[in-house]
Each structure stands twice: as C-alpha cells, then as structure tokens.
Wavefront OBJ file of the C-alpha trace (Angstrom):
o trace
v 0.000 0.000 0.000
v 0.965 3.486 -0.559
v 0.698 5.774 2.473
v 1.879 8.880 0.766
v -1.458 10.334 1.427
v -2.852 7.763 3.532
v -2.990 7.118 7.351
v 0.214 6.092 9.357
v -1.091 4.749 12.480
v 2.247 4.425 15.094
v 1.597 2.458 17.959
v 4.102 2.590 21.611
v 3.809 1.861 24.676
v 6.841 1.864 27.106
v 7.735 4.454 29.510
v 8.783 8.179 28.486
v 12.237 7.474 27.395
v 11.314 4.454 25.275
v 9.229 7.174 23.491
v 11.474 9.492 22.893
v 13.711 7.107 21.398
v 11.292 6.595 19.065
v 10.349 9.900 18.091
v 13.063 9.792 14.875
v 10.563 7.001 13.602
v 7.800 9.733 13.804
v 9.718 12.269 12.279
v 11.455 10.271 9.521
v 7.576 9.233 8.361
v 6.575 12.929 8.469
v 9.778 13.808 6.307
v 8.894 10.514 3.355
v 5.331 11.274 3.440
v 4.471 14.880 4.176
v 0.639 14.573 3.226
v -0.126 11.904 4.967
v -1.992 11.779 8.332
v 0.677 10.185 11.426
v -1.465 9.158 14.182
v -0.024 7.950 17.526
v -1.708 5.014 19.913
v -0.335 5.318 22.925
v -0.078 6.125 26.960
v -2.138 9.874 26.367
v 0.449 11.591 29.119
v 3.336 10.878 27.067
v 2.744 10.492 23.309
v 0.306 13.757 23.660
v 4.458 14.976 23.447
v 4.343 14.208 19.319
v 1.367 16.287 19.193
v 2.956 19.000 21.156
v 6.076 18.915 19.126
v 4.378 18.501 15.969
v 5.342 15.226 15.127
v 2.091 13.314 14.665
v -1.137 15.198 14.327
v -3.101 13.447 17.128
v -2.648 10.427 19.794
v -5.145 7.819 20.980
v -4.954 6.046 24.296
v -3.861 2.636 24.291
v -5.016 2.017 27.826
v -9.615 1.709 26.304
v -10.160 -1.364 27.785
v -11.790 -2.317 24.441
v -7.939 -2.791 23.510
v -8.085 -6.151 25.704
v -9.885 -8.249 22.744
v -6.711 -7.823 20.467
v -4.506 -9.487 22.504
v -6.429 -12.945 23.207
v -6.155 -15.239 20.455
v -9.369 -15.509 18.147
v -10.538 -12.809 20.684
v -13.762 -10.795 21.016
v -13.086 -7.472 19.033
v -14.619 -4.371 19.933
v -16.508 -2.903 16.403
v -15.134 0.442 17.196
v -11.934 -0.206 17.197
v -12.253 -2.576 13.992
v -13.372 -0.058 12.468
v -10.598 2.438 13.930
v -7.513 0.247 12.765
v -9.183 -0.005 9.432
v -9.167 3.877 8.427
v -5.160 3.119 8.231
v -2.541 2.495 5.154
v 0.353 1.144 7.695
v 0.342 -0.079 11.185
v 3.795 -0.143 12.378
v 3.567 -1.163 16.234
v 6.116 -1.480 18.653
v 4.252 -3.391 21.501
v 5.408 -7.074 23.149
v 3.523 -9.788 20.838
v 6.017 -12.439 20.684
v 3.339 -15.107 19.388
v 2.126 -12.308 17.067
v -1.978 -12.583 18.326
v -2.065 -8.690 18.080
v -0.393 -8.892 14.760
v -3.178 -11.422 13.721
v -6.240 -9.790 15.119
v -5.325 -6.512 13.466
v -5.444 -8.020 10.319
v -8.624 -9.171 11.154
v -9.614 -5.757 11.278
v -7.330 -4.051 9.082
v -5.743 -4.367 5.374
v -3.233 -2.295 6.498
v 0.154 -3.029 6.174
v 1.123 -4.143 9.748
v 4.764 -3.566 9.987
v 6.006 -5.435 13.529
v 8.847 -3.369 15.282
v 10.902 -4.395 18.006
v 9.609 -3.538 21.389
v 13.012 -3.398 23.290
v 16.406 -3.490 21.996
v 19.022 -6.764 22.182
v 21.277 -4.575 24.497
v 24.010 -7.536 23.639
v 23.830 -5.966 20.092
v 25.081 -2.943 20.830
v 22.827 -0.701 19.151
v 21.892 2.715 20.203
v 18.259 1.890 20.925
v 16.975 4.920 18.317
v 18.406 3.381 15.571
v 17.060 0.004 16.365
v 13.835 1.596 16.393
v 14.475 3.314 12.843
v 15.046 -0.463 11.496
v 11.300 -1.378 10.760
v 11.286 1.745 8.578
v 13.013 -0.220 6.166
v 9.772 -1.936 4.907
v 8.436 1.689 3.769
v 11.762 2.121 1.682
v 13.017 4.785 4.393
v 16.856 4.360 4.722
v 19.695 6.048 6.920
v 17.081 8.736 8.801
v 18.426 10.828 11.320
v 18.395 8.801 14.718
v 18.605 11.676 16.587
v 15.684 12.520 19.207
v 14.368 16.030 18.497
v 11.700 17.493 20.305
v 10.730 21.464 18.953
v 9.016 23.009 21.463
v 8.913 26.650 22.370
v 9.413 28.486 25.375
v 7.761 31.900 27.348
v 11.339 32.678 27.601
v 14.853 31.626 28.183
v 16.603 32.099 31.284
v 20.365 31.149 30.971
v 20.899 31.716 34.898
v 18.231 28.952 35.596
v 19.452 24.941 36.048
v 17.125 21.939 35.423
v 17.533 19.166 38.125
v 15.647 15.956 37.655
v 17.193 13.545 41.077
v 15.543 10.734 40.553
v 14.186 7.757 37.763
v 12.198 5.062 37.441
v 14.446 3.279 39.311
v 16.440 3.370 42.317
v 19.525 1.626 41.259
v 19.424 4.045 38.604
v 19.575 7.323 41.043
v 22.265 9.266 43.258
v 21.957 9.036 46.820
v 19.390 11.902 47.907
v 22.365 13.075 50.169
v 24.169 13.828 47.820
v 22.351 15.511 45.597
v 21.336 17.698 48.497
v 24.948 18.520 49.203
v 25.375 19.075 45.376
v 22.566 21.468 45.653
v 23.826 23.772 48.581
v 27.037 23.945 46.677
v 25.637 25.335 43.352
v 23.545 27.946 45.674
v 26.586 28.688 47.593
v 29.099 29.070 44.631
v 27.735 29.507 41.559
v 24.631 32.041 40.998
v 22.577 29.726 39.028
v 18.476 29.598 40.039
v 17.254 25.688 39.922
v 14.534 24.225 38.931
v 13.806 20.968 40.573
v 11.643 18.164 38.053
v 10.560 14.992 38.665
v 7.248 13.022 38.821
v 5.208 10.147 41.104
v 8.480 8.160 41.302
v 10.500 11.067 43.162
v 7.575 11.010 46.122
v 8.574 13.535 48.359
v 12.379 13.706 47.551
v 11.513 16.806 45.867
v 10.210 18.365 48.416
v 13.034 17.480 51.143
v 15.260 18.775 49.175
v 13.926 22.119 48.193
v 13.340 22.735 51.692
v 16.866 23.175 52.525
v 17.113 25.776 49.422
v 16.638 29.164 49.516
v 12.966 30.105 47.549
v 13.990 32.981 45.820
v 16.662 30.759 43.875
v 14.444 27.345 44.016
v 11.459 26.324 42.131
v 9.816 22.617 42.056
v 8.161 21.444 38.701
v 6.597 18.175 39.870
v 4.088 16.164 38.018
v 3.744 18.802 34.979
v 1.874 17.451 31.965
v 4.974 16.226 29.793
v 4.158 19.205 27.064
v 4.459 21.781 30.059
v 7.238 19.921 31.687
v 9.373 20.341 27.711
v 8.234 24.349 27.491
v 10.170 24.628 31.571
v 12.949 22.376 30.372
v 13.589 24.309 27.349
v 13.765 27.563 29.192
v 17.005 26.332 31.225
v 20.361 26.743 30.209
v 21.250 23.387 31.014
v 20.579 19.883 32.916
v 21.583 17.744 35.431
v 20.285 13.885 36.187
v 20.465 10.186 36.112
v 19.710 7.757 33.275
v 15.950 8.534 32.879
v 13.144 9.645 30.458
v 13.316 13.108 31.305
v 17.132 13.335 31.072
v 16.179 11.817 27.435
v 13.452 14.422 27.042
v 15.860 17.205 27.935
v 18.613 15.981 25.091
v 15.857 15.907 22.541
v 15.135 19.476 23.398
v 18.312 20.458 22.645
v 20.109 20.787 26.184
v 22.938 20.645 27.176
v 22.613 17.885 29.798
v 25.182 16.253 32.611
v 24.020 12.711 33.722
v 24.924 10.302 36.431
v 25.688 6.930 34.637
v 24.400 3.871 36.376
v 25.011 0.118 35.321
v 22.880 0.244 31.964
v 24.592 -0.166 28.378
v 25.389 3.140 27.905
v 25.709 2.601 24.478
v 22.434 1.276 23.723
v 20.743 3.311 26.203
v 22.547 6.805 26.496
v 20.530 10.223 25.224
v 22.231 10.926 21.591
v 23.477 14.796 20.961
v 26.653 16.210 20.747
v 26.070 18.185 24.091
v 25.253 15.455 26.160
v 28.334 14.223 29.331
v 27.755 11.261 30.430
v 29.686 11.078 34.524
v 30.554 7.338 35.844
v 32.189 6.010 38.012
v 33.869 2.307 37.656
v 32.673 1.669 41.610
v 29.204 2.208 40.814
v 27.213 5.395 40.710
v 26.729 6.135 44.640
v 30.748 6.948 44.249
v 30.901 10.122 42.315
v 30.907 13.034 44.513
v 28.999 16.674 44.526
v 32.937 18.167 43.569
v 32.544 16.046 40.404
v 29.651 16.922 39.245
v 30.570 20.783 39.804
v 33.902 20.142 37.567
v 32.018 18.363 35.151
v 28.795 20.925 34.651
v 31.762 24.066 35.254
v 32.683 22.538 31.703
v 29.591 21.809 30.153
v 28.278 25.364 30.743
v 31.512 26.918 29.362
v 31.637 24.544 26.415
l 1 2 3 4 5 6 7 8 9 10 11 12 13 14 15 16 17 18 19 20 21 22 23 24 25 26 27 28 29 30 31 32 33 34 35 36 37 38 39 40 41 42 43 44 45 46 47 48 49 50 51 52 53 54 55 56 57 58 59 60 61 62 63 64 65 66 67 68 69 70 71 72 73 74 75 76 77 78 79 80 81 82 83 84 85 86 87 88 89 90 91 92 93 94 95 96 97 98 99 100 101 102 103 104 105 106 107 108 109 110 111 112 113 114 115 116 117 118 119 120 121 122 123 124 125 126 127 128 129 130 131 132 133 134 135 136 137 138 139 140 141 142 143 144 145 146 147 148 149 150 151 152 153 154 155 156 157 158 159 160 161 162 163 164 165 166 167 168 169 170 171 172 173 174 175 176 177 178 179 180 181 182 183 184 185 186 187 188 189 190 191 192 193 194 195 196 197 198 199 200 201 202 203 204 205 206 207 208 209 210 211 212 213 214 215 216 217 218 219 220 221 222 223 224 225 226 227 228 229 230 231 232 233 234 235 236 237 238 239 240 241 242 243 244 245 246 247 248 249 250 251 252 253 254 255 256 257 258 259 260 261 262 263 264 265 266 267 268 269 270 271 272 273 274 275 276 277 278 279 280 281 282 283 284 285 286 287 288 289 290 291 292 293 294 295 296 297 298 299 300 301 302 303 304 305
C-alpha cells in the first residue's frame, strides 16, 4: 500500500524514554510522506508529546479497555476499534507480541500493512536503541534517517541563569543518593549564581520536596508532576541539565540541552541520550561513588563549552 497520502497509524507503549527514542521514527515518516496523516496510539500523558512537538497530528490512548480483545487469540473485538484500525494504510507497532496474536487480530480488522517493530532493543547488540527503532522503517523504503531525538518546542522565555535538576528515575539503582544531591545542591547555591529548577514526577515522592526545603525560595522552584508538554516548554527555558539515566534526562537531550548525567550500570551505548552536548559522569565503583565536587567540575565545563 501506498501511504503517501494515507494514514500512518504508530503504535508505543513503554515508559517516556522508550518514546522518545522513538520519536526519529515519527519524524522520519513525516519527512517521506508529508501529506499523509501520522497518528499515535499510545499512553495519552506521554505520546500527547508528538502532538505537542508537531510530530504526529493526534494520539489515541492505548489504555480503552476495548484494547483487551486484540490481545487474546481468536478474541472478542470491539466494532469500534475494527473499524478504527481499518481507516489506516500502515500499522507499524512497537508493543510485546512475541506469538504475534495482536499482529493477527489486526489483520482481522485491518488491510493495512502491519509492519512489527521491536519492542526493546538486544542490548548484547550494541545498538543505540533509536536506531534500532528506525530499522522497521526499512519496509516503507526509508533508509539512513536521522536517529537523533528532536523534540521542537517553544518556550515563554529563556533564562540562561536557571538549572534543570531531575534527582531521581524510574528506578532506584538508577539514582544518586538523595544526600548527595542535596549537598550538590547547597554547593551550586553557595558558589555559583545559578536559580534551579527541581523536576521529577510520582516516582520522586517527596524527595523533591526534602530537598527544596533546605534551598533558599527565591533561587528554588519545584516542577513536579507537569503534563509532559508543560514539563518540555520549563525544560527548554534552562540553560542546562543535570540527572540520572531517565526519560526526562532523554526528554531534555531531545530538546536540545545541554545535559550532565549520572551513569548507572545500563549499556550506555544502547541506552545513552544521543546529541553532541550530552556528558555522560561514571564512576567504575558504581554510581553512589561520584561526589557533589565532580559533578561541579564536570557541569563548570559543560556550561563553558
């Protein structure tokens, strides 16, 4: 089928930085096919960010409990969603079927073609996770797109005397002890001039608010649970970003910052935000040994860079 002017129907699910390592899929389909319509099916808080940064031109919500029928074999299927998948040209997905029963009821609602993409990476491979994701393209006759995350987005205004923070992840292993972050906090208030803006979401419970409580107000502010847009317009603003191997530290690359992260045990190069400006700080003891005087040397550099 030709989806020049068709319907692309993209379908993720995954947590925020799987998604933003797939946005390059979404924008290398807008760049082959510029009058067709890219539709997203999806978790709405995060893929309502390729709507925001123009990248598809609307998002559905994976989580309709209609959904269920598609993944039972010879399951029930809803008739709305039948006739949903149907309106499409291509169905590339990206969700977990290993004995391919979505695959199969789709086409029992669809004569799209259903291109099947991978919904992690082999990290034994070796392959930066973005371009792994580009692979499937290959079906469509797209070749060598940019792998590159980009996220346009714009901003009330930008303050270059104002630091993005994000201490936490989806994971603990993954994050620096609270401790330390707090000490690496009262150093950039005590030597550098720098305002910070403190992000994070559900998973950081109250860290957030422990530490900004030992921060002066005037030069603190706490961004916590921000619709993802809203979140990208405040991360955009900053002059640059500091935090661990997370979705928002892979939001904040793809809007262009310059970022500083805290390297935990995951394959960095499978996993790492792509971009030029990105540092990438480990330590060969494991992540809870890199100290606050570090990560001043390291984002002294990055901000003079």
């Amino acid at each position: 089928m030709n989806p020049g002017r068709g319907k692309i129907l993209v379908i993720r699910g995954g947590a925020i930085g799987d998604f933003i390592l797939t946005l390059p899929v979404l924008a290398a389909l807008r760049q082959q096919f510029p009058a067709a319509h890219v539709e997203v099916l999806g978790y709405p808080h995060i893929v309502s960010l390729a709507v925001a940064g123009g990248l598809a031109h609307c998002a559905r919500s994976i989580e309709a409990q209609a959904l269920a029928g598609f993944f039972a074999r010879g399951g029930d299927l809803d008739a709305g969603l039948v006739e949903y998948f149907s309106e499409f040209d291509v169905i590339l997905s990206y969700l977990y079927d290993p004995d391919g029963i979505f695959q199969t009821n789709i086409g029992r609602s669809s004569a799209a073609q259903f291109i099947a993409g991978p919904h992690r990476p082999k990290e034994d491979a070796g392959i930066p996770a973005a371009e792994v994701f580009l692979k499937p393209l290959e079906r469509l006759a797209i070749f060598e797109a940019d792998s590159v995350p980009r996220l346009s987005v714009v901003a009330a205004a930008s303050d270059e005397n104002r630091l993005a923070l994000h201490p936490g992840s989806g994971s603990e292993r993954k994050n620096w002890p609270e401790a330390k972050w707090a000490q690496l906090l009262q150093d950039l208030v005590n030597l550098t001039n720098l305002d910070l803006l403190l992000v994070g979401g559900e998973a950081e419970g109250e860290r957030l608010q422990r530490l900004a409580a030992a921060l002066p107000p005037t030069r603190t502010r706490v961004a916590q649970s921000l619709p993802l847009p809203k979140l990208a317009v405040s991360l955009r603003s900053c002059c640059a970003f500091v935090g661990h191997d997370s979705g928002i530290s892979h939001l904040a690359a793809a809007l262009g910052l310059r970022g500083l992260l805290l390297w935990g045990d995951s394959e960095e190069k499978v996993w790492r935000p792509s971009g030029d400006n990105i540092v990438i700080l480990r330590h060969p003891r494991g992540l809870h040994r890199l100290e606050a005087e570090e990560i001043m040397i390291g984002l002294k550099r990055l901000l003079e860079a």
